[in-house]
C-alpha positions, 0 to 999 in steps of 0.5 A, a space after each residue: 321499406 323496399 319501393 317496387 315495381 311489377 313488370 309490364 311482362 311478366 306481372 312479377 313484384 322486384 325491387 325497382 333497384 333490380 328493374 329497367 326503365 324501357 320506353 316507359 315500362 319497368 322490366 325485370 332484369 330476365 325480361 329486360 335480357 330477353 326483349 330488349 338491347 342496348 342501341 349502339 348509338 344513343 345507349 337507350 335500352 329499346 325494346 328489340 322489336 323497335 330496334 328494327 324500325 331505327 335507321 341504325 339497325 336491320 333484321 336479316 333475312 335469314 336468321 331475323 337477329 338484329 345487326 346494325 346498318 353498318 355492318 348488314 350486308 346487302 343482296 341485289 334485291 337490298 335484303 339485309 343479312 348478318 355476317 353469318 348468313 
């Protein structure tokens, strides 16, 4: 017999071979893709709203996608933007 999890986003049964461990929940892959990254620096799964608030990534200011600190470029007022902004 299959063992299997209900995602913590969407309530749907998966096999737990087909989910992820994030932060404590279990997720199904599409959640997993939409709400989560992989960080750069540890390579956790992290919920993408958590990623902002680690000293390795930033927000942009226009297009608020996530971008690591490192390569942010930074205006006079210290707002981080992405490559493309």
């Amino acid at each position: 017999m299959k063992k299997t999890r209900i995602c913590a986003n969407c309530g749907a049964e998966h096999a737990i071979e087909d989910m992820f461990e994030v932060e404590g929940d279990w997720l199904c892959e599409d959640c997993a893709d939409r709400l989560t990254v992989i960080c750069d620096h540890c390579a956790e799964r992290i919920y993408a709203e958590n990623a902002i608030e680690d000293e390795h990534y930033s927000l942009c200011h226009d297009c608020d996608c996530i971008i690591r600190t490192y390569s942010a470029y930074y205006d006079d007022d210290g707002r981080t933007y992405c490559e493309s902004c």
